[in-house]
N, C-alpha and C positions, 0 to 999 in steps of 0.2 A: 417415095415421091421425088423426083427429078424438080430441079430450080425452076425448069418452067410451071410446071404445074404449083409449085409453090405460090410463086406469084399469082398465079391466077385465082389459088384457091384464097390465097389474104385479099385480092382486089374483089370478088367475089361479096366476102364477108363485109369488106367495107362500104361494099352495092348495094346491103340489103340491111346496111345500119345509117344508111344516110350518109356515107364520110367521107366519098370520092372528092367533094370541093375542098375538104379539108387536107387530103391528099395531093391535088392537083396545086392547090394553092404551097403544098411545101418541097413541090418535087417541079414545081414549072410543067408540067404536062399535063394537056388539056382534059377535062373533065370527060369532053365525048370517045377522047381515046383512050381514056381510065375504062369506059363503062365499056366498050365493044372491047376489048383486051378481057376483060372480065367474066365475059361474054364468048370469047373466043372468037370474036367476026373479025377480028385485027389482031395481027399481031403488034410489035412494038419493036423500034429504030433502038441502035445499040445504045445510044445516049438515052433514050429515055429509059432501058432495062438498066445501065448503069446508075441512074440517079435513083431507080426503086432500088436494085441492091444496097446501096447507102445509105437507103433512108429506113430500110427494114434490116441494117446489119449483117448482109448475108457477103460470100466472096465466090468469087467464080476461079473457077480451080482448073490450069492447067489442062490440055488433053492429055491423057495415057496418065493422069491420076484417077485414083477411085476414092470421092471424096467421102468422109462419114455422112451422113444422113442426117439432115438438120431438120429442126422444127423451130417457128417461131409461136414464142410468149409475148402476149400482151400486156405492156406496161402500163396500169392506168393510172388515173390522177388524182385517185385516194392519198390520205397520209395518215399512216397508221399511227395512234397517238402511244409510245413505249413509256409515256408518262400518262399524263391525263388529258393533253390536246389529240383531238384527230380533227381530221376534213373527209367528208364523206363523198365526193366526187366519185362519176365512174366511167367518163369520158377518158379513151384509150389513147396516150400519148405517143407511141409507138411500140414496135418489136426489136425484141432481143432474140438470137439465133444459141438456139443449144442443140448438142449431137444427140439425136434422137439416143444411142448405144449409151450414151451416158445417163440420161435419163431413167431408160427401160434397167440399167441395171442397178443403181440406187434406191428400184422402188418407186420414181415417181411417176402419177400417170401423167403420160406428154399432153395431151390435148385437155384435160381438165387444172390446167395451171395459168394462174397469170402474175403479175409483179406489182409492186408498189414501193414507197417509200415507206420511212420509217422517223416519228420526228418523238423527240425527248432523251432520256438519257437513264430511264430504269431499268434497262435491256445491260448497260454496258456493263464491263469491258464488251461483251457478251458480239453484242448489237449495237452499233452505235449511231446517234442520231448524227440523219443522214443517209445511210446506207438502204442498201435497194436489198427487199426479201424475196422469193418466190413460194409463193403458197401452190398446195396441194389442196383443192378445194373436194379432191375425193375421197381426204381424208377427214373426216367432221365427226368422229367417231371419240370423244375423250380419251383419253391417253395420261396415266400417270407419266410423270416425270417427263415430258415431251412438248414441245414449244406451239404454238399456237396461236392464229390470229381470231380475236373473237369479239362478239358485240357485248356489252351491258350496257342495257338503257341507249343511251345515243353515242356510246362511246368508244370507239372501235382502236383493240387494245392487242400488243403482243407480249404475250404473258405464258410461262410455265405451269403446266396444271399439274395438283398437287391433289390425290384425291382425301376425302374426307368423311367420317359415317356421315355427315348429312347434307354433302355435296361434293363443292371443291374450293382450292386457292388459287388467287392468280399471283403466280410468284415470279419478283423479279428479279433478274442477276443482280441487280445492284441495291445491295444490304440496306442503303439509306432510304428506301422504301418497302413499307410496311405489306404482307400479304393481303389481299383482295379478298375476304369473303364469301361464298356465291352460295348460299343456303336460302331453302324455302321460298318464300314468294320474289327470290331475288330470280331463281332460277327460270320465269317467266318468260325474263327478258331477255335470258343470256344464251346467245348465239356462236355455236364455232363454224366458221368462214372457210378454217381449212388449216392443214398444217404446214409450219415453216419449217423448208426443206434445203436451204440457199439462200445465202445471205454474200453479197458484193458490195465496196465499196470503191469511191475513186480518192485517189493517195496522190 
C-alpha cells in the first residue's frame, strides 16, 4: 500500500469511528475535506498531506528511493497497570509507523496490533513505567514464560505467565513483587488482551 492509500485508508477508519473532528481539530484541516479525502472525492493540498504525515508519523521519501512498507499502529489511551493501577480508556491517541518487513518477520501480525502505555514499576528493569508497549492482540493463546497483557477482575496487568497444574502466575521482573495467582474460580475473570512484542521508551 503506497502513502496515499495509507492515508486514506486511516482517514477512512477514523470516518466510521466518529474521529474526523478530532482530527481536523489537531491537524488544522477542515472536517469536510477530512471526510471527501476519505472518501476519495478530493484530494488534498501539499500542506494539508504534510500536516497528516506528522501527525500520523509517517516521511515522504525522496524520488528514485524505494521506501520499506509502512504500517501504522494505533496508540490508545489505556495505561497498563505493571503494578496494580491501570486506566481503562480506549480512545486512540494517535499512530506510530513501523516497516511492515520488520514486522512480518519477528512474527507479529501487522494489522491485529495496537499500543499503550505502561504505568508502575513491577515490569522493571524489564519494562519500565512509562514506556509504550505494542501488543499482539493475535496472540491470546497462554504461553509459558512469555510476557503478556491481560485482565483480572478490573485490572489490566503486564505480567509473565508462568504455567501451573491448576492454572497460572503473573510473574513480575521485579523480585520485590510477589507472583499473582490465577486458579479456579479466579480464572473466570482472567483475560489475555494479547502479547507484548515491543516495548519503547523516550530517554
Amino acid at each position: 500500500m503506497n502513502l496515499e492509500d495509507t492515508l486514506k485508508e486511516k482517514l477512512k477508519a477514523l470516518h466510521a469511528k466518529r474521529k474526523l473532528s478530532r482530527l481536523a481539530q489537531e491537524t488544522g484541516i477542515s472536517q469536510a475535506s477530512l471526510s471527501r479525502a476519505a472518501h476519495g472525492k478530493q484530494g488534498l493540498g501539499l500542506n494539508a498531506v504534510s500536516r497528516l504525515l506528522d501527525f500520523f508519523g509517517l516521511e515522504v521519501v525522496p524520488a528514485g528511493n524505494t521506501p520499506d512498507e509502512f504500517i501504522l499502529v494505533a496508540k490508545i489511551g489505556a495505561k497498563a497497570g505493571a503494578g496494580s493501577s491501570c486506566m481503562t480508556e480506549d480512545d486512540v491517541q494517535g499512530y506510530y509507523a513501523f516497516r511492515l518487513p520488520f514486522l512480518q518477520r519477528v512474527g507479529i501480525s501487522p494489522n491485529q496490533c495496537f499500543m499503550l502505555d505502561v504505568m508502575g514499576d513491577s515490569m522493571q528493569p524489564l519494562i519500565m513505567n512509562g514506556d509504550t508497549i505494542l501488543v499482539d492482540r493475535s496472540q491470546t493463546a497462554p504461553q509459558d514464560g512469555k510476557i503478556f497483557l491481560v485482565g483480572l477482575g478490573d485490572e489490566l496487568l503486564v505480567k509473565r505467565l508462568q504455567r501451573t497444574p491448576r492454572g497460572w502466575l503473573l510473574v513480575s521482573q521485579n523480585t520485590e513483587y510477589a507472583p499473582i495467582s490465577v486458579e479456579d474460580c479466579d480464572l473466570d475473570t482472567f483475560r489475555i488482551h494479547g502479547r507484548v512484542r515491543w516495548f519503547g521508551r523516550v530517554i
